[in-house]
TIMAR-489635 format. One line per field, with one value per atom (N, C-alpha, C, O, CB): atom name; x, y, z negated. Coordinates in steps of 0.05 Angstrom, whole numbers, plus 32768, in hexadecimal, padded with zeros to 4 digits. Glycine has a CB too. Example, Ala and Ser with C-alpha at 12.3 -4.5 7.8 and 13.67 -1.06 7.14 Angstrom:
2
atom <- c(N  CA  C  O  CB  N  CA  C  O  CB)
X <- c(8108  80F6  8108  811D  80E2  8101  8111  8102  810C  811A)
Y <- c(7F8E  7FA6  7FBE  7FBE  7FA7  7FD3  7FEB  8001  8017  7FF4)
Z <- c(7F64  7F64  7F64  7F57  7F4B  7F72  7F71  7F63  7F5F  7F8E)
//
This chain:
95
atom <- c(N  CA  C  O  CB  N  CA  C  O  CB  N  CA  C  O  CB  N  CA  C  O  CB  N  CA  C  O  CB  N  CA  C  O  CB  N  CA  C  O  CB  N  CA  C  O  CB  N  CA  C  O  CB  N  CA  C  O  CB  N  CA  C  O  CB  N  CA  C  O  CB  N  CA  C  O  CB  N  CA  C  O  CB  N  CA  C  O  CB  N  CA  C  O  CB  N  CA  C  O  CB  N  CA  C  O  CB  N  CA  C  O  CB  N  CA  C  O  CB  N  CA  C  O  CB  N  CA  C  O  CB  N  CA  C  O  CB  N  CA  C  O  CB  N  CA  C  O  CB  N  CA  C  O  CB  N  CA  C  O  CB  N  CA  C  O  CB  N  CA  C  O  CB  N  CA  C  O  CB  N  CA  C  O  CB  N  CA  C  O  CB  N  CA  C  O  CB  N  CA  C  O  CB  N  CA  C  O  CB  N  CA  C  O  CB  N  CA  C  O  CB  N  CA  C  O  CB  N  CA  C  O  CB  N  CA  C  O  CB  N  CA  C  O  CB  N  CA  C  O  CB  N  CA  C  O  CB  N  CA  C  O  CB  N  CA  C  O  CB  N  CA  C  O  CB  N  CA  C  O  CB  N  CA  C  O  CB  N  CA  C  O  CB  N  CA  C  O  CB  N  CA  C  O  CB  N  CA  C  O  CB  N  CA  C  O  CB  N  CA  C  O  CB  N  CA  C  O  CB  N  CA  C  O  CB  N  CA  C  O  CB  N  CA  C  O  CB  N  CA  C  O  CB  N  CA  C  O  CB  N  CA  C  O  CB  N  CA  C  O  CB  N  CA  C  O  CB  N  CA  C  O  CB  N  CA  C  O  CB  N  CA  C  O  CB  N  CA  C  O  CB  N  CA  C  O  CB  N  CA  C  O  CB  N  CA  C  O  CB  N  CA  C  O  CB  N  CA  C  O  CB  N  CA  C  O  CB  N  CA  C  O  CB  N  CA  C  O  CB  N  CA  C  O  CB  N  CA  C  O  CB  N  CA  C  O  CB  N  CA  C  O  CB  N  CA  C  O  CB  N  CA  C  O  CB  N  CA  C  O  CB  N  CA  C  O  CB  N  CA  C  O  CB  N  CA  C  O  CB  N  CA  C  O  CB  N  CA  C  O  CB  N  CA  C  O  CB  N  CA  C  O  CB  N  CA  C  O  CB  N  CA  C  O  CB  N  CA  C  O  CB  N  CA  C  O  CB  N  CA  C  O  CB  N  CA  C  O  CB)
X <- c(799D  7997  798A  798D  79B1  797A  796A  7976  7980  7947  7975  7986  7973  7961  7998  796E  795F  796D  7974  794E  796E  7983  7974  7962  79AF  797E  797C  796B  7957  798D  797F  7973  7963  7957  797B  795E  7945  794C  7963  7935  793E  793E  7956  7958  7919  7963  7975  7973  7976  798C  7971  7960  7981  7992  7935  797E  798A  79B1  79C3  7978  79B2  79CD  79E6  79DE  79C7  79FA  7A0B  7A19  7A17  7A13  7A2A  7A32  7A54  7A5E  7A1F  7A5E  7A84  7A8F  7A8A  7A97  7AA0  7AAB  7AC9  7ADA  7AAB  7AC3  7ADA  7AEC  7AE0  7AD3  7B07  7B16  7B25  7B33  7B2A  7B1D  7B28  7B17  7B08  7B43  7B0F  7B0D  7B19  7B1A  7AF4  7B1F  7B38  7B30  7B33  7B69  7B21  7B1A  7B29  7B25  7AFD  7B3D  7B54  7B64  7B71  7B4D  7B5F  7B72  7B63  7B6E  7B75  7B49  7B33  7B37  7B3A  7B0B  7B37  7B2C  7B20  7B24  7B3F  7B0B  7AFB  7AFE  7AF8  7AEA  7B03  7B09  7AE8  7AD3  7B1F  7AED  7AD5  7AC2  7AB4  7ACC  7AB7  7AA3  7A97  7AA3  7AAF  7A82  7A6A  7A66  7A67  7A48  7A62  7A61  7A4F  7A51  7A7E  7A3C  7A23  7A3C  7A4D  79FA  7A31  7A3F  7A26  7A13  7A55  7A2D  7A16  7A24  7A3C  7A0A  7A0E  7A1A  7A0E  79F6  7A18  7A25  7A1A  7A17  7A14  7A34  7A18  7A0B  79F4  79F6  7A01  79D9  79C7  79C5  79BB  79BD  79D2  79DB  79E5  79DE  79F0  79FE  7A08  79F3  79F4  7A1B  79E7  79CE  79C6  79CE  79BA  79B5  79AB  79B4  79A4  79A5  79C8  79D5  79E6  79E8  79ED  79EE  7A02  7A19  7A29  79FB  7A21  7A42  7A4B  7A3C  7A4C  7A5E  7A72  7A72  7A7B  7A85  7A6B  7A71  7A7E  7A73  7A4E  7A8D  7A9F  7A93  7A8F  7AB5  7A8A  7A82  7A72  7A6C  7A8A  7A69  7A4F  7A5A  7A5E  7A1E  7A5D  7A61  7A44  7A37  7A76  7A3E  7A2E  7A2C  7A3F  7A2F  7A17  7A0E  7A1E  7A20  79F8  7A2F  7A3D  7A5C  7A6D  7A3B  7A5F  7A7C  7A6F  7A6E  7A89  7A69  7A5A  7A51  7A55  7A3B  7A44  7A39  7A4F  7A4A  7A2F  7A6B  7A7F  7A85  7A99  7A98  7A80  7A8B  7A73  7A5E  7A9B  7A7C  7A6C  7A74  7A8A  7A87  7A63  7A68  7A62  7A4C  7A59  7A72  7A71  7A77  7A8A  7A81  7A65  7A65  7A68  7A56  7A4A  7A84  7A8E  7A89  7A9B  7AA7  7A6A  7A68  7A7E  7A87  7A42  7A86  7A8E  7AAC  7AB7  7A89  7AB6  7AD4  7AD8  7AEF  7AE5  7AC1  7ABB  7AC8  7AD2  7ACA  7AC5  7AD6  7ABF  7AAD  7AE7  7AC4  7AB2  7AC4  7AD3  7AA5  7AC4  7ACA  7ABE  7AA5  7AC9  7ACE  7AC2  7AD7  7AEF  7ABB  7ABF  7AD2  7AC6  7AAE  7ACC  7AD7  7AD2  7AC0  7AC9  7AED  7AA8  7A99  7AA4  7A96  7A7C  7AB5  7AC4  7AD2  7ADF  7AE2  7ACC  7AD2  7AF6  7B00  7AC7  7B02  7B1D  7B26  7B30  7B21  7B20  7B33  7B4E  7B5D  7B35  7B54  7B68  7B79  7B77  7B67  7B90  7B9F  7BBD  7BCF  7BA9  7BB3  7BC0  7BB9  7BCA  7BC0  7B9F  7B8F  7B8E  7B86  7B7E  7B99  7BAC  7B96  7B81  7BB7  7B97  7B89  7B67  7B62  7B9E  7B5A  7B40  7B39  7B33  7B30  7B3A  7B3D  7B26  7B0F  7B35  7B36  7B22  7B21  7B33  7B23  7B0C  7B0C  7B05  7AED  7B03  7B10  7B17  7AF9  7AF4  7B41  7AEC  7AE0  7AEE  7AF7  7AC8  7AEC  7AFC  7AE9  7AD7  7AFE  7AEE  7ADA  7AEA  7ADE  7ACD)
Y <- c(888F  8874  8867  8871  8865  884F  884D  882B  8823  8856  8819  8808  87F6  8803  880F  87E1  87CC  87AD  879C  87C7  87A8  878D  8787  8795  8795  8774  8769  8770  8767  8767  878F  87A0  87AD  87B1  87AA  87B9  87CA  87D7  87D3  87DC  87EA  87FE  8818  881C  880C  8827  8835  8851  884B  8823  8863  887C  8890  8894  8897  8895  88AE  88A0  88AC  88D6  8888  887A  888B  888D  8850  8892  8895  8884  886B  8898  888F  887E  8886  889C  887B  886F  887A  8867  884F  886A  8876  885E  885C  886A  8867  883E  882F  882B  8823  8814  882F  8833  8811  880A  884F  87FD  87EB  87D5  87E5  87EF  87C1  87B0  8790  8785  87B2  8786  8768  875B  8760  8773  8740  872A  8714  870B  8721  8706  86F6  8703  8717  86DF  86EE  86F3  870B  871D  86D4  8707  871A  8735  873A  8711  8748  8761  8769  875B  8776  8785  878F  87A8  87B4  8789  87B5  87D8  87E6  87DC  87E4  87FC  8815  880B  8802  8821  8807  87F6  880E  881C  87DC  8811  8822  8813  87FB  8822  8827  8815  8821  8839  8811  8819  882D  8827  8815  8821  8848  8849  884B  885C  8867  8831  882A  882E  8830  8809  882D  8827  8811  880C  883B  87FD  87DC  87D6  87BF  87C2  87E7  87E5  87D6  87BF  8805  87E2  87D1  87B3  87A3  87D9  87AE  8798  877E  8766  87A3  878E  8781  8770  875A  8795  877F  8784  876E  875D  8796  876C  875E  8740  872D  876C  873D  872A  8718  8700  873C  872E  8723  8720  8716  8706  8728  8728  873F  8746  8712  874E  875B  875E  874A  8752  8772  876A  8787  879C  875F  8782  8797  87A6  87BD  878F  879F  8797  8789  8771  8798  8798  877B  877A  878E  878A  876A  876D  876C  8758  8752  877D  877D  876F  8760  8790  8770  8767  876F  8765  8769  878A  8791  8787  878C  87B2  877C  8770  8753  874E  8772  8746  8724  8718  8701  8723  872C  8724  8717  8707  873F  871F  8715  86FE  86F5  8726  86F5  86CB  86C1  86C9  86C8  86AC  8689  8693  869B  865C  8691  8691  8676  866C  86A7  8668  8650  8653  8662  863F  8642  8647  8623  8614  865B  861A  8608  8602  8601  860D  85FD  8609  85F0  85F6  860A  85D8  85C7  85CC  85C2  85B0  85DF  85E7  8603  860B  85E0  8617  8625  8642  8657  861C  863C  8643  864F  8642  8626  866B  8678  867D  8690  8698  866E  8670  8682  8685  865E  8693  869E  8696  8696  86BC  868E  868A  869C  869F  8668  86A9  86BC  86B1  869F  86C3  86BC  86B6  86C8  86C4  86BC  86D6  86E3  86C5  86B4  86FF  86C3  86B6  86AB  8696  86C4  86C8  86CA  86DE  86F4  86D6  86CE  86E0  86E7  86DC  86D4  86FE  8709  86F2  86E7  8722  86E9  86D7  86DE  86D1  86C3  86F9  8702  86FB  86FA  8718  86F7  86ED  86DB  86DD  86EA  86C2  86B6  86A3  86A7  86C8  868E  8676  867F  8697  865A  866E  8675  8680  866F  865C  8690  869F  868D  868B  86C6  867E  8679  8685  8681  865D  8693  869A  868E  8687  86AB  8687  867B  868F  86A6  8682  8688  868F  8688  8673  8685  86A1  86A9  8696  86A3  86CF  867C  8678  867E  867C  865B)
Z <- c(8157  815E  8145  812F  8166  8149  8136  8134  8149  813C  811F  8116  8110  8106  8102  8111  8106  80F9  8109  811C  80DB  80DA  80BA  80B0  80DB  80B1  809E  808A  807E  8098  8089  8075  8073  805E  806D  8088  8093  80A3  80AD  8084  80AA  80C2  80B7  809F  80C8  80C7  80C0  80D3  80EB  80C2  80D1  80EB  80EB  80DA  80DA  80FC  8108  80FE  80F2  80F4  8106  8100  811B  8132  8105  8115  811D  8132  812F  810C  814D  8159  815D  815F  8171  815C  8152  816C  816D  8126  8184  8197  818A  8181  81BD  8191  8187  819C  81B1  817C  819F  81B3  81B8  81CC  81AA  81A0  81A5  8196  818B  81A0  818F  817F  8185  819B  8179  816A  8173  8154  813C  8178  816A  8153  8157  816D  8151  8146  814F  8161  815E  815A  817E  8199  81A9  81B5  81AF  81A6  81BC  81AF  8197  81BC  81C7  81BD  81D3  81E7  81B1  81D6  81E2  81E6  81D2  81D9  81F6  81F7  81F8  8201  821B  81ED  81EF  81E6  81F8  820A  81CC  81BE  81AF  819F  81AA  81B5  819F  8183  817D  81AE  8176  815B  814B  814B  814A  813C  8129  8118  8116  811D  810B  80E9  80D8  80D6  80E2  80CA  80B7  8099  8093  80BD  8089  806E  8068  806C  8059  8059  805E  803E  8035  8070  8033  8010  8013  800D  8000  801F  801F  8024  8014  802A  8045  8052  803E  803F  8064  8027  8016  7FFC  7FF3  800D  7FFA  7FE9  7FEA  7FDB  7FF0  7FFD  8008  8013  8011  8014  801C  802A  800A  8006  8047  7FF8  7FD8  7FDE  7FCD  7FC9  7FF6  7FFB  8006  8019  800F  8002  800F  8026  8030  800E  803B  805B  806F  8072  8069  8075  8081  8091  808A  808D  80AB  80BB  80CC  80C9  80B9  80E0  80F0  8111  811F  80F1  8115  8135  8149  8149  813E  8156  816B  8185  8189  816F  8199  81AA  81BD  81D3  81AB  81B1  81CD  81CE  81E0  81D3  81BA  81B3  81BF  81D7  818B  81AE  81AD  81C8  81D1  819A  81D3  81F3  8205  8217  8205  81FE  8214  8208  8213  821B  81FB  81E6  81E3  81D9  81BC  81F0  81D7  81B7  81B0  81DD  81AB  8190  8183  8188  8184  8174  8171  8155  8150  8183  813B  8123  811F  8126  8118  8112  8107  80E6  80D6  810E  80DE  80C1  80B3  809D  80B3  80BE  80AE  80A4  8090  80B9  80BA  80B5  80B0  80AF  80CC  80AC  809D  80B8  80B1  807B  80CF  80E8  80FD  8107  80F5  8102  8119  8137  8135  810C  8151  8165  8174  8171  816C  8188  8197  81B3  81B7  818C  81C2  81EA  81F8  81FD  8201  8200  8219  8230  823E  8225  8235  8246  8263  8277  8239  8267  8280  828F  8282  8272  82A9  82B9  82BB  82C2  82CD  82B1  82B9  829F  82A1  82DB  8286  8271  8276  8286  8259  8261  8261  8259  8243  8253  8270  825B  8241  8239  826F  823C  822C  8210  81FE  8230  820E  81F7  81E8  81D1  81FA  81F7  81E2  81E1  81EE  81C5  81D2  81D5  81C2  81BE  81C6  81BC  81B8  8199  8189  81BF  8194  8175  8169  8171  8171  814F  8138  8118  8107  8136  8113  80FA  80E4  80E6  80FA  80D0  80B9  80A4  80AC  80B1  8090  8081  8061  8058  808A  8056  8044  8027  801C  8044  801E  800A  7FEF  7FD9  800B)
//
């Protein structure tokens, strides 16, 4: 698979299924995931970054960016969430 982001182009990237992923309350079963190396990414960007979440995670939420309270929302765009999930996960940014 061939990768395109920030940093540049990335060829013959790896694909790892994720049997689960959980941001706050949400999680998502059977998620493909590129394995990248985010040295560059970091590089580039001047921060630290674990991780990137994709289009195939992200597509199911509103993503809602609160820059004043420093807070990223995501609402389930599913008609009939899981109501196991618990109220609407907000993530806190680490300053």
């Amino acid at each position: 698979m061939k990768v395109y982001g920030a940093a540049g182009v990335a060829d013959d990237v790896k694909i790892a299924a994720l049997p689960r992923v959980v941001i706050g309350s949400y999680s998502r079963e059977g998620i493909d995931a590129a394995v990248l190396d985010l040295e560059p990414v970091n590089e580039t960007a001047g921060f630290l970054q674990s991780g990137i979440l994709g289009g195939n995670f992200l597509r199911h939420y509103r993503v809602v960016f609160d820059f004043g309270r420093s807070i990223v929302r995501f609402e389930s765009l599913e008609a009939d969430p899981n109501p196991k999930t618990g109220p609407v996960p907000e993530i806190r940014s680490r300053q």
